[in-house]
DSSP file (Angstrom, degrees, kcal/mol; ACC not computed):
  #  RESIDUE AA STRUCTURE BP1 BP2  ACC     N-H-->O    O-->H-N    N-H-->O    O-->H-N    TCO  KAPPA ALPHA  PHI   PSI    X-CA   Y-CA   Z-CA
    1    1 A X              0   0    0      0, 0.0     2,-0.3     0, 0.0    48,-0.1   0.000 360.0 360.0 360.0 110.8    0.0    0.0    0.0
    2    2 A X    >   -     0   0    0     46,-0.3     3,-0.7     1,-0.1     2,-0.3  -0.651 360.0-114.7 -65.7 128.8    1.4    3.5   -0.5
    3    3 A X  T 3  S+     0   0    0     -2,-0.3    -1,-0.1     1,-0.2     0, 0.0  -0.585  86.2   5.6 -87.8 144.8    0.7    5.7    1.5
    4    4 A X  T 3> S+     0   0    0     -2,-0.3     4,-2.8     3,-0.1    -1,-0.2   0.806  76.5 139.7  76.4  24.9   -1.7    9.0    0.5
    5    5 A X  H <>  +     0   0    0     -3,-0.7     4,-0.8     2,-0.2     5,-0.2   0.984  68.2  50.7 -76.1 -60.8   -2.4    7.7   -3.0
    6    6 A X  H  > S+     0   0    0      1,-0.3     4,-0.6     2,-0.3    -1,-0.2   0.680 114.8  45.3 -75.1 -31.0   -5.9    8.7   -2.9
    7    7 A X  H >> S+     0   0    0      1,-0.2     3,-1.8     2,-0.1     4,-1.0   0.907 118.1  44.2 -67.9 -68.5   -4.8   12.3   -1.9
    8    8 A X  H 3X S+     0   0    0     -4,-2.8     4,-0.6     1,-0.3    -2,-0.3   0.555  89.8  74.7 -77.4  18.0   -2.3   12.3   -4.2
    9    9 A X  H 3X S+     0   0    0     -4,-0.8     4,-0.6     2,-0.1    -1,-0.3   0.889 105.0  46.9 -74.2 -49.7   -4.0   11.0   -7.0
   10   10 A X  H <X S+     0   0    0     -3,-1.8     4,-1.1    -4,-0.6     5,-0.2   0.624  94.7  75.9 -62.8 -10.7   -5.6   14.7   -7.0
   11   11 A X  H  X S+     0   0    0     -4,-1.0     4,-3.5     2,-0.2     3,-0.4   0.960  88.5  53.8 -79.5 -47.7   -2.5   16.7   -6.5
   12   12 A X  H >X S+     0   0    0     -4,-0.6     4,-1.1     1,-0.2     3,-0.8   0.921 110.3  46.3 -48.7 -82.5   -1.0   16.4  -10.1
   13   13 A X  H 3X S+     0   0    0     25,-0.6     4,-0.8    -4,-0.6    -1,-0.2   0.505 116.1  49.4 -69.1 -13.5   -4.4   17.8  -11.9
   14   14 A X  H 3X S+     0   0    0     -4,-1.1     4,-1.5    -3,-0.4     5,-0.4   0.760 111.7  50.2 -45.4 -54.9   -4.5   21.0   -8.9
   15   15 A X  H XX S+     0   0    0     -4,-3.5     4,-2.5    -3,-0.8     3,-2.0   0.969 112.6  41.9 -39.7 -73.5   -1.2   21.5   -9.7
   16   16 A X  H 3X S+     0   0    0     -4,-1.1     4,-2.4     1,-0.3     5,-0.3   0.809 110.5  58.1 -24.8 -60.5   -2.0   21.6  -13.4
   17   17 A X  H 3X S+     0   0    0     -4,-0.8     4,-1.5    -5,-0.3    -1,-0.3   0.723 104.5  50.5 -72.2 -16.8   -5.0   23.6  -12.8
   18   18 A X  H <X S+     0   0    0     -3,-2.0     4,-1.2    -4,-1.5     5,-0.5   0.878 113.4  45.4 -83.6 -46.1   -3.0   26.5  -11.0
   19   19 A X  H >X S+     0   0    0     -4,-2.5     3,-3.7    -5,-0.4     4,-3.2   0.980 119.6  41.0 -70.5 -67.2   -0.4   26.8  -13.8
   20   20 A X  H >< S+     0   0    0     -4,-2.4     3,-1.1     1,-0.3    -1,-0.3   0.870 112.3  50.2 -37.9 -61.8   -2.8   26.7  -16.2
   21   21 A X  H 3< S+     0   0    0     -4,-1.5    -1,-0.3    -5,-0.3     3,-0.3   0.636 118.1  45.4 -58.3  -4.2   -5.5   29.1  -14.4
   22   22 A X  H << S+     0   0    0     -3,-3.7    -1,-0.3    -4,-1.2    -2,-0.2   0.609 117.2  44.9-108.4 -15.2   -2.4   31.7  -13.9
   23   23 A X  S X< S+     0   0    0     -4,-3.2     3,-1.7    -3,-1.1    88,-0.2  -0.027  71.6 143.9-114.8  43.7   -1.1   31.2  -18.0
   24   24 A X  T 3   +     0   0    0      1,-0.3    88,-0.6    -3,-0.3    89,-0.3   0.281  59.9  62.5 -81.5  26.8   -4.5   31.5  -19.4
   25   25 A X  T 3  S+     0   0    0     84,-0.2    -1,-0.3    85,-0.1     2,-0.2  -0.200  89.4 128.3-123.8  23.0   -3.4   33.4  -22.7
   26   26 A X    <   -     0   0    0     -3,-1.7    85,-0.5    -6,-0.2    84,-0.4  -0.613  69.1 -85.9 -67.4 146.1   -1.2   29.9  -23.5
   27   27 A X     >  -     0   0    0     -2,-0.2     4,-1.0     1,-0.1     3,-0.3  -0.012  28.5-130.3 -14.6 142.6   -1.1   27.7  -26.6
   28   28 A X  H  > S+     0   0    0      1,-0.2     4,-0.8     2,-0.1     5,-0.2   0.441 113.8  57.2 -61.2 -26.5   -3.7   25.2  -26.7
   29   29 A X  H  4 S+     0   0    0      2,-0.1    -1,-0.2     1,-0.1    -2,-0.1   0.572 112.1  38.1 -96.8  23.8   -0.9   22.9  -27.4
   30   30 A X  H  > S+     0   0    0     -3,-0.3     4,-2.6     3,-0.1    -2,-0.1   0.610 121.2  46.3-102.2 -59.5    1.0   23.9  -24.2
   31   31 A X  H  X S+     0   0    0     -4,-1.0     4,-1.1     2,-0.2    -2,-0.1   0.720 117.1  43.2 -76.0 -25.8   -2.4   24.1  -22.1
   32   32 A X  H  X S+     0   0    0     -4,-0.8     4,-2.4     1,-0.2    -1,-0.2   0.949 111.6  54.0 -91.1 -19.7   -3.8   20.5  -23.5
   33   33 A X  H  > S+     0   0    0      2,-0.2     4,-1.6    -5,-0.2    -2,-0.2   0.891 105.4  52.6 -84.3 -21.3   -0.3   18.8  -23.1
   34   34 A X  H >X S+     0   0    0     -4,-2.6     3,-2.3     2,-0.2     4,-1.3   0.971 118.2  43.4 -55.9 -66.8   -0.1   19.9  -19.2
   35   35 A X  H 3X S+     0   0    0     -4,-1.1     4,-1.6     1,-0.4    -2,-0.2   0.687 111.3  45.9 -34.9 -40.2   -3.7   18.2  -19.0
   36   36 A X  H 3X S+     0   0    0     -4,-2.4     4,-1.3     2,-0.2    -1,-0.4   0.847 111.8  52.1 -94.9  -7.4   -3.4   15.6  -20.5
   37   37 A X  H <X S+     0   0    0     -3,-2.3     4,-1.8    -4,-1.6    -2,-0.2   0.836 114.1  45.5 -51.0 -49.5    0.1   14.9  -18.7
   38   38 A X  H  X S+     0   0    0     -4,-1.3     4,-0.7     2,-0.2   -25,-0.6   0.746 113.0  56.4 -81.9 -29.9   -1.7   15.4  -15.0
   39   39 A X  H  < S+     0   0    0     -4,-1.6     4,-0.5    -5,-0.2    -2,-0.2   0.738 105.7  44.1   3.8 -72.0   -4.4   13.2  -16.4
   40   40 A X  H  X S+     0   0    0     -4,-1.3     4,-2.0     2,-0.3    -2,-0.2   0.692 113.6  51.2 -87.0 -30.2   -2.3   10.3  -17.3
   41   41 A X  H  X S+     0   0    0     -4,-1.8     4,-1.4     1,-0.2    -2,-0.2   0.790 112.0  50.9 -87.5 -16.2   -0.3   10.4  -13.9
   42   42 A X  H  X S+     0   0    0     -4,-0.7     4,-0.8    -5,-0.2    -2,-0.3   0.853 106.1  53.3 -73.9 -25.3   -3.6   10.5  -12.2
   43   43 A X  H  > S+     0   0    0     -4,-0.5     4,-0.8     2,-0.2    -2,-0.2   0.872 110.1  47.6 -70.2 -35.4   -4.7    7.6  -14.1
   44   44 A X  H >< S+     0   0    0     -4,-2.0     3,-1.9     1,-0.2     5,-0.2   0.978 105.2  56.4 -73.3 -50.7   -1.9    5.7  -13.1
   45   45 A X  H 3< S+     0   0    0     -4,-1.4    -1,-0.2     1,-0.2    -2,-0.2   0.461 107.0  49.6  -4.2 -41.9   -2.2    6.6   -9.8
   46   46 A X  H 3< S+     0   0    0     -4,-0.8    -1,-0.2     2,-0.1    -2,-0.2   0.636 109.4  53.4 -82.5 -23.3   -5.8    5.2   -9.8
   47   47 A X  S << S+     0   0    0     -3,-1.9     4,-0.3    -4,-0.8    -2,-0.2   0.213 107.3  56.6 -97.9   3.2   -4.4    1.9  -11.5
   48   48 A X  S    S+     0   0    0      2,-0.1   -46,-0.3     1,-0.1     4,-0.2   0.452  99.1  56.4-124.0  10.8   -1.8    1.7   -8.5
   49   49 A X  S  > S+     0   0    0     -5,-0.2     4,-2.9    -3,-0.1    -2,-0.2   0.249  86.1  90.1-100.1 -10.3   -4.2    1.7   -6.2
   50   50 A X  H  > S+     0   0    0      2,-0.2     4,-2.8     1,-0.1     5,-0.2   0.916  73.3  62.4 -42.3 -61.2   -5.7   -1.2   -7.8
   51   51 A X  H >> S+     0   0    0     -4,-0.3     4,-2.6     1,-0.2     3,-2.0   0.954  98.4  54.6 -35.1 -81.7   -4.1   -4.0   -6.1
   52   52 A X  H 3>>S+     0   0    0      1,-0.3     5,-0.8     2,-0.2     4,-0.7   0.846 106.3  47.3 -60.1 -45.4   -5.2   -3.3   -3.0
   53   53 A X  H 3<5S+     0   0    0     -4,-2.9    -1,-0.3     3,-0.2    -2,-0.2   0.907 110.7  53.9 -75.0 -13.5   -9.0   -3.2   -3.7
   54   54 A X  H <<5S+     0   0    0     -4,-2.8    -2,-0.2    -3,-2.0    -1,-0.2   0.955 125.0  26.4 -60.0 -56.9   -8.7   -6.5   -5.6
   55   55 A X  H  <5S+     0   0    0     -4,-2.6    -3,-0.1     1,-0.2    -2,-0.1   0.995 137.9  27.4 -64.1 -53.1   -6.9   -8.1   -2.2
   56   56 A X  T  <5S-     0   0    0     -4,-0.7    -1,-0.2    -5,-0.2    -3,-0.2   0.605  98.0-124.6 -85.9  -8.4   -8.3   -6.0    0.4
   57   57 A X  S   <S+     0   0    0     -5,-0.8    23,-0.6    -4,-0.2     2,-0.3   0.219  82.9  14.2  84.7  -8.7  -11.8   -4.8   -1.1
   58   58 A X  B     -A   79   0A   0     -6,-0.6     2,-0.4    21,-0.2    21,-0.2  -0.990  61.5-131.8-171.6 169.4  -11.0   -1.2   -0.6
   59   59 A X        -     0   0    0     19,-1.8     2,-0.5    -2,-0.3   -10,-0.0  -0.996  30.2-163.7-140.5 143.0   -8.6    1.2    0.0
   60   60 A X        -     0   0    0     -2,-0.4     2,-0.2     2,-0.0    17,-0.2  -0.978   8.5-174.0-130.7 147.2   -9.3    4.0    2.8
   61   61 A X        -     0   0    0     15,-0.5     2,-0.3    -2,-0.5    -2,-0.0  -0.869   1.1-170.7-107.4 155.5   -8.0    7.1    3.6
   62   62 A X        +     0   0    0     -2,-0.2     2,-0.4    13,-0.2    13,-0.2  -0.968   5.7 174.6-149.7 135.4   -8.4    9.7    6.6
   63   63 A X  E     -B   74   0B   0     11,-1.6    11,-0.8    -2,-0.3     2,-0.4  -0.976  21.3-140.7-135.1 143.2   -7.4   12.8    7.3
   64   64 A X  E     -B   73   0B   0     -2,-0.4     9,-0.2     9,-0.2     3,-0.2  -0.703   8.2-169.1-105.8 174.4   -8.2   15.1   10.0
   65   65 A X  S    S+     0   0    0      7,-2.6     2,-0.5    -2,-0.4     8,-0.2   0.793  87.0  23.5-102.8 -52.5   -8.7   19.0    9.3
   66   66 A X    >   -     0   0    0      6,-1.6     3,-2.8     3,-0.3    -1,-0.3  -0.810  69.1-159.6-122.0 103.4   -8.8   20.2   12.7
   67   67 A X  T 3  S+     0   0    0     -2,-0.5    -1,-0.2     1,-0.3     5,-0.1   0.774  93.1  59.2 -47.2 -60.9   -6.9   17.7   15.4
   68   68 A X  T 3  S+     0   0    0      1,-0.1     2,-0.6     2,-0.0    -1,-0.3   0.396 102.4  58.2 -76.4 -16.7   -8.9   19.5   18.3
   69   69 A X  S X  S-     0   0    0     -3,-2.8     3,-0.8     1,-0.2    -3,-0.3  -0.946  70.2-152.6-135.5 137.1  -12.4   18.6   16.9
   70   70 A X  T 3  S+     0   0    0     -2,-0.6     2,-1.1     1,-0.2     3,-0.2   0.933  89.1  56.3 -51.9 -51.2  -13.5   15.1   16.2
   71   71 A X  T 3  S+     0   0    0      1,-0.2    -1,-0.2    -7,-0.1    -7,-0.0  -0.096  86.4  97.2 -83.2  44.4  -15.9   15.4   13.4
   72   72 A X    <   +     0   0    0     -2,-1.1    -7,-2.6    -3,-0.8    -6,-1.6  -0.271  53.2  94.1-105.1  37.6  -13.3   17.1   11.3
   73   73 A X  E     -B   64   0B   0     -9,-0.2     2,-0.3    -3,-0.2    -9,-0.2  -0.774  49.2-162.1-129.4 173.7  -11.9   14.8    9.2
   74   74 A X  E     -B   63   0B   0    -11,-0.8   -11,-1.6    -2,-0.2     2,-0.3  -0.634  13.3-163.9-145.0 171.5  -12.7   13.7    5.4
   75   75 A X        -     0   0    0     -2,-0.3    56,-1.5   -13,-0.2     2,-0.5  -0.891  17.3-121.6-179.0 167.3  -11.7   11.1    4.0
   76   76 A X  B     -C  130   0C   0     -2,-0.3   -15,-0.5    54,-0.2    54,-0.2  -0.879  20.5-163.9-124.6 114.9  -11.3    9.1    0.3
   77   77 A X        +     0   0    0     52,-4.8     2,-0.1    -2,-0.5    54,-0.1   0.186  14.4 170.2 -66.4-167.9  -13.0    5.7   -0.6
   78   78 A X        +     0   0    0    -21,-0.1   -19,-1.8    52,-0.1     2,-0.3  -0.099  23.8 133.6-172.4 120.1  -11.7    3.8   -3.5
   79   79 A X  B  > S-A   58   0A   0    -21,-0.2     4,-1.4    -2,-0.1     5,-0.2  -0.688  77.7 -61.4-146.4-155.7  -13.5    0.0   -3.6
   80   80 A X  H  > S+     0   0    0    -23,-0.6     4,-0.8    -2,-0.3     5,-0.3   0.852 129.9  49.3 -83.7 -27.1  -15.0   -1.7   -6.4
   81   81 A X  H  > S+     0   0    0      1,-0.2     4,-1.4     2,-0.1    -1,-0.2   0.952 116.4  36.8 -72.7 -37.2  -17.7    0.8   -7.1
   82   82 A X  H  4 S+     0   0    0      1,-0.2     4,-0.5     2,-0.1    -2,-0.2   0.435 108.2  67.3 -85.7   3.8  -15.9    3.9   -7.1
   83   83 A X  H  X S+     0   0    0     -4,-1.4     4,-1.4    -3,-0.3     3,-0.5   0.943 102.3  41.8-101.4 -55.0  -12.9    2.4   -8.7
   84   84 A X  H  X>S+     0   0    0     -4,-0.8     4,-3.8     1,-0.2     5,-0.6   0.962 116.8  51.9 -52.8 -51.9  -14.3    1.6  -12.3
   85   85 A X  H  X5S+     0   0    0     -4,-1.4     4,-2.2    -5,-0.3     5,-0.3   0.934 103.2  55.8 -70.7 -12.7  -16.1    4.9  -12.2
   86   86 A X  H  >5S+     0   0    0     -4,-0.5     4,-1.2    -3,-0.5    -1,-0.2   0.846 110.6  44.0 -52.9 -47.3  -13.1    6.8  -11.4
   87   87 A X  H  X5S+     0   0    0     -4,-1.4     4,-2.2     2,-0.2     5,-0.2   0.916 111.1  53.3 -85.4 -31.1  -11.1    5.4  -14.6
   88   88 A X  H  X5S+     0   0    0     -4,-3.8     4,-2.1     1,-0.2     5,-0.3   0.993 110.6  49.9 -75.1 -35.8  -13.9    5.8  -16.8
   89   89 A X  H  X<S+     0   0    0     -4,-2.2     4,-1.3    -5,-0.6    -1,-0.2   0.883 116.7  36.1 -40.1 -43.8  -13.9    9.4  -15.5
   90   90 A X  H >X S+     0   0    0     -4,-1.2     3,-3.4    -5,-0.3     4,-1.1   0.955 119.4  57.1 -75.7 -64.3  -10.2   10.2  -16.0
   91   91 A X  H >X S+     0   0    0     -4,-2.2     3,-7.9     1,-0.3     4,-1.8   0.755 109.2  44.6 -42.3 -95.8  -10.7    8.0  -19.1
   92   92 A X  H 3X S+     0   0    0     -4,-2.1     4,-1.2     1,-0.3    -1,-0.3   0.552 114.8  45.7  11.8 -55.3  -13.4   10.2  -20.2
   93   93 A X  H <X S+     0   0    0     -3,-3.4     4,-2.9    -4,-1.3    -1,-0.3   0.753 104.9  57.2 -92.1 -14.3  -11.7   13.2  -19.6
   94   94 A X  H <X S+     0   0    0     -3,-7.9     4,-4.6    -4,-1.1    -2,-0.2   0.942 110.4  46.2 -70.7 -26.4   -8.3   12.5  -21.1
   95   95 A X  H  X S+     0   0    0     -4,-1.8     4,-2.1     1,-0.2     5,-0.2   0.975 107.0  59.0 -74.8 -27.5   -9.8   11.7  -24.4
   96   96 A X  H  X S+     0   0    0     -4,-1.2     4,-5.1    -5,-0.2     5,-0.3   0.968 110.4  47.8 -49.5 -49.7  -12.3   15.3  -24.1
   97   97 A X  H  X S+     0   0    0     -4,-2.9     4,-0.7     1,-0.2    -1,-0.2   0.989 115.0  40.7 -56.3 -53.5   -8.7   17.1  -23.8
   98   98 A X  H  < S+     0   0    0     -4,-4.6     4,-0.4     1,-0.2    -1,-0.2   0.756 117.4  50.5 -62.0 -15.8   -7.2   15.3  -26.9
   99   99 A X  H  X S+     0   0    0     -4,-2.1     4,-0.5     1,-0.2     3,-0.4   0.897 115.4  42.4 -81.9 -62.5  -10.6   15.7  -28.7
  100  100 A X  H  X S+     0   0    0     -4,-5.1     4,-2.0    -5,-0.2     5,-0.2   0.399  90.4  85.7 -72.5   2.1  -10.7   19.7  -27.8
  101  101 A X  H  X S+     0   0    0     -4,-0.7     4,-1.2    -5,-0.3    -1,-0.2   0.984  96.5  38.3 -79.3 -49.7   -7.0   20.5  -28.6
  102  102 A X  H  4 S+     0   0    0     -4,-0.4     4,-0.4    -3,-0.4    -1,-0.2   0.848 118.2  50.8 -69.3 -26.6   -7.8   21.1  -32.6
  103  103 A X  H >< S+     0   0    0     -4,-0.5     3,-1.6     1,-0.2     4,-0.5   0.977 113.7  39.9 -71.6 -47.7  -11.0   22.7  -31.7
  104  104 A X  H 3< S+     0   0    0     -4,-2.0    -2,-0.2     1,-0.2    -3,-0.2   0.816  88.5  93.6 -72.7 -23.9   -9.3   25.7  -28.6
  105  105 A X  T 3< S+     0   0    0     -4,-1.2    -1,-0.2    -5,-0.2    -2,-0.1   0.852  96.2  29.6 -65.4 -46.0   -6.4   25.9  -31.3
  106  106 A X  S <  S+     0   0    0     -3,-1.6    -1,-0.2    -4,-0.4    -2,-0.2   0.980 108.7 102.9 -65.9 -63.2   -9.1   29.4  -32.7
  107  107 A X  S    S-     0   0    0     -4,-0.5     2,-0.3     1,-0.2     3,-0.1   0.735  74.4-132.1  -5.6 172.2  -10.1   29.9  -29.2
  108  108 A X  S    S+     0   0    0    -84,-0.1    -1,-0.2     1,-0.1   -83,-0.1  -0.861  81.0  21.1-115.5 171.4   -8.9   32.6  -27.0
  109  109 A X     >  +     0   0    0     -2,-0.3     4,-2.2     1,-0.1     3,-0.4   0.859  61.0 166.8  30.6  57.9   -7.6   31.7  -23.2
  110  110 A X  H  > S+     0   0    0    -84,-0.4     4,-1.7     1,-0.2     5,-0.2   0.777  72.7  62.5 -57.3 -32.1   -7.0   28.3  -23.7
  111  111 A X  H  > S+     0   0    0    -85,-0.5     4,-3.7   -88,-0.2   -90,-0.2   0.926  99.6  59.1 -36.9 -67.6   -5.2   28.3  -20.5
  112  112 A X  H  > S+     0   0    0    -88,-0.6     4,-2.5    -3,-0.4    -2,-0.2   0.969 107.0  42.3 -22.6 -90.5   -8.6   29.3  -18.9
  113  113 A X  H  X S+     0   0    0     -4,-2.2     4,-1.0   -89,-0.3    -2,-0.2   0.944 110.1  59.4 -63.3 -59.1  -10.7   26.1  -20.1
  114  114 A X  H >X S+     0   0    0     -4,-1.7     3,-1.8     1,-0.3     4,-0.5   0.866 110.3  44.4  -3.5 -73.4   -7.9   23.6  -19.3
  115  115 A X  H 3< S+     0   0    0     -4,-3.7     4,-0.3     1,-0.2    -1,-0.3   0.895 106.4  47.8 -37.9 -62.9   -8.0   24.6  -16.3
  116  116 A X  H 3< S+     0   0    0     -4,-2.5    -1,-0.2     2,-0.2     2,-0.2   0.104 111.1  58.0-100.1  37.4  -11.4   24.8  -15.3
  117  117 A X  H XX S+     0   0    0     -3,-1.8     3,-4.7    -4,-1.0     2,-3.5   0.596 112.3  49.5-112.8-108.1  -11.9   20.7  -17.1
  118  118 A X  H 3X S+     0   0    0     -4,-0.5     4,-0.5     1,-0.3    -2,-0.2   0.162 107.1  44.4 -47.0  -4.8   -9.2   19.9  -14.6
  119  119 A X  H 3> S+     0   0    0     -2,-3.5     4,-1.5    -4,-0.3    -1,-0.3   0.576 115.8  52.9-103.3 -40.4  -10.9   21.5  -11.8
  120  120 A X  H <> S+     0   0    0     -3,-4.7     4,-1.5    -5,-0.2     5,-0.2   0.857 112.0  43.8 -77.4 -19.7  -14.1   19.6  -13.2
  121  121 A X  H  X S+     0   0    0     -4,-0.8     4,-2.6     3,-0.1    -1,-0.2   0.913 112.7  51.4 -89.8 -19.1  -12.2   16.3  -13.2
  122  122 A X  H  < S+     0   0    0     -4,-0.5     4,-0.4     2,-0.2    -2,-0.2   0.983 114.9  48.1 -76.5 -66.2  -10.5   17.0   -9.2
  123  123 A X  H >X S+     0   0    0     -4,-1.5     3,-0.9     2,-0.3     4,-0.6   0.888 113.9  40.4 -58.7 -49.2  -14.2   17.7   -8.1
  124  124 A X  H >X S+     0   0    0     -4,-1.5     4,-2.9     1,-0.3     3,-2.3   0.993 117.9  54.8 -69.1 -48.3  -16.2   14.2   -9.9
  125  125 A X  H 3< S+     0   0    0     -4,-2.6    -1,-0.3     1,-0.3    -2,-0.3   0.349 105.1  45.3 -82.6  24.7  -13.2   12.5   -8.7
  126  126 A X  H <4 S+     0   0    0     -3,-0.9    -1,-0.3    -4,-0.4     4,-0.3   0.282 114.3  51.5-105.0 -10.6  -13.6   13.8   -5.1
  127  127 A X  H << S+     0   0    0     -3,-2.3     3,-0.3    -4,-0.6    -2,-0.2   0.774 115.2  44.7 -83.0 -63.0  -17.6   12.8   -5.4
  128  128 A X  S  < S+     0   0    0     -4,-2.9    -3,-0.1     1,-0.2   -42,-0.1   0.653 115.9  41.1 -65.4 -14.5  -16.6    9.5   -6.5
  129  129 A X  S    S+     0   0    0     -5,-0.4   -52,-4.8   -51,-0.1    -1,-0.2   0.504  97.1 124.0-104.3 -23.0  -13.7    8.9   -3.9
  130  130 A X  B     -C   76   0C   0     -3,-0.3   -54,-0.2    -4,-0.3    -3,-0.1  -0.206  37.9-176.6 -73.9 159.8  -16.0   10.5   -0.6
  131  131 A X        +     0   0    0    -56,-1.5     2,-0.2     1,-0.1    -1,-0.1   0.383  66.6  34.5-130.5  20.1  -16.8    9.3    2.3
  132  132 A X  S  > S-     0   0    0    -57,-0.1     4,-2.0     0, 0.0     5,-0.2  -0.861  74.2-116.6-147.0 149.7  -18.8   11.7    3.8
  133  133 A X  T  4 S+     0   0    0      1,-0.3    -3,-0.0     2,-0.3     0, 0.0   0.140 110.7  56.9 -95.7  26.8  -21.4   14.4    2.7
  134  134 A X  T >> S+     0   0    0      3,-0.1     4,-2.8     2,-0.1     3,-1.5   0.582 115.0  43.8 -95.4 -48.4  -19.8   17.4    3.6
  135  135 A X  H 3> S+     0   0    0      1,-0.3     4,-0.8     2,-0.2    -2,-0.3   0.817 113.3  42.6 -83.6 -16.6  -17.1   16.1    1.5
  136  136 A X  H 3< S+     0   0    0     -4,-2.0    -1,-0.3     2,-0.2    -3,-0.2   0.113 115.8  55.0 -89.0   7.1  -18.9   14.7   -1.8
  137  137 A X  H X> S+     0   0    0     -3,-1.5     4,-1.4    -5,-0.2     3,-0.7   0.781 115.7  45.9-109.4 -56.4  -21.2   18.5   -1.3
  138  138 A X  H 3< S+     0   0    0     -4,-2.8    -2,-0.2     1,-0.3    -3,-0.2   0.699 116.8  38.9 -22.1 -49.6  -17.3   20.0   -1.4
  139  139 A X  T 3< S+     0   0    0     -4,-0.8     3,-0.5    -5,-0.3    -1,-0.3   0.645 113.8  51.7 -96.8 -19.0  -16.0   18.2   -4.2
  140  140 A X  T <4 S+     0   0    0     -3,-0.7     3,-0.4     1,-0.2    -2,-0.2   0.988 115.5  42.4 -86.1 -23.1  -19.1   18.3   -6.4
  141  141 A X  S  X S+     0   0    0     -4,-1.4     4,-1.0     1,-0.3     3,-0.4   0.077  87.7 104.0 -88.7   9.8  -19.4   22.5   -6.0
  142  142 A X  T  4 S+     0   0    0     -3,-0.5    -1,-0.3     1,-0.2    -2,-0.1   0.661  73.5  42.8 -87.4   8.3  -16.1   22.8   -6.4
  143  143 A X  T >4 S+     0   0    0     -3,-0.4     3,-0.5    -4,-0.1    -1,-0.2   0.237  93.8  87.1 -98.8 -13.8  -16.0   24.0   -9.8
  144  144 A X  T 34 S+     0   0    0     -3,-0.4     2,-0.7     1,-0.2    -2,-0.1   0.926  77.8  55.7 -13.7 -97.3  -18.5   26.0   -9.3
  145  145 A X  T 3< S+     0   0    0     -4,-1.0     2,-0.2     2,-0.0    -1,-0.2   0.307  96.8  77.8 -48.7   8.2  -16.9   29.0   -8.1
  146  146 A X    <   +     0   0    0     -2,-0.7     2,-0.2    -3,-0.5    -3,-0.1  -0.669  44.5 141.3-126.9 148.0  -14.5   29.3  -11.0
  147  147 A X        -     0   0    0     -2,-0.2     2,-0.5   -35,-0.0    -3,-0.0  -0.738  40.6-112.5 162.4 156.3  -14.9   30.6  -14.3
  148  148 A X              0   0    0     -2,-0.2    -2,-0.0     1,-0.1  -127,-0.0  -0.795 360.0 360.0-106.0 134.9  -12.9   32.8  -17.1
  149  149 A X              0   0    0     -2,-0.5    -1,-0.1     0, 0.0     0, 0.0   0.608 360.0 360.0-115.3 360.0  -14.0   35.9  -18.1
């Protein structure tokens, strides 16, 4: 087991989504190859977490937020339901980038939409990995609050 794979399955496409969301007058061939790069190490990342829900039936994580109060922690599932829909999701999303790269090529602020489809794939794949409804109400709205103008 590795530890913090389920966390860090999300950290490459956050990353990704801050570079982008701060270089959002980039190439589309700049902006789609970070995505689909943070994409593909999250995918693997979800496939190396595999093992363990074939042997063990799941894989769990917990984290607390505030050590001083109990009911402050979150945490990230990954078992045999949420594991298929997780890859078809990344799946899903890697081909949308390679699909849109000839289309944003006209586009302005390519940066921009990159971004905020990596911010939409960090969010389903925090809905599909919770384990609590504070945190699947967190992860689905997070994308929400974003947007290029």
């Amino acid at each position: 087991m590795i530890p913090n794979l389920l966390l860090a399955l999300l950290i490459p496409a956050l990353i990704s989504f801050g570079m982008l969301f701060t270089l959002r007058n980039c190439p589309a061939l700049v902006a789609a190859t970070i995505s689909i790069a943070a994409i593909i190490l999250s995918l693997f990342m979800l496939l190396l977490g595999m093992p363990d829900v074939l042997t063990n039936g799941s894989l769990l994580e917990t984290y607390k937020w505030i050590p001083y109060i109990a009911a402050t922690e979150f945490g990230l599932l990954l078992d045999g339901l949420s594991f298929p829909i997780s890859a078809i999701s990344a799946f899903i999303t890697l081909v949308l980038v390679i699909y849109s790269t000839k289309y944003m090529e006209a586009r302005d602020k390519q940066g921009g939409y990159y971004g905020n489809l990596l911010l939409l794939y960090v969010g389903t794949q925090g809905v599909f990995l919770s384990t609590n409804l504070f945190n699947f109400t967190f992860s689905g709205n997070s994308h929400l609050s974003l947007h290029t103008s």
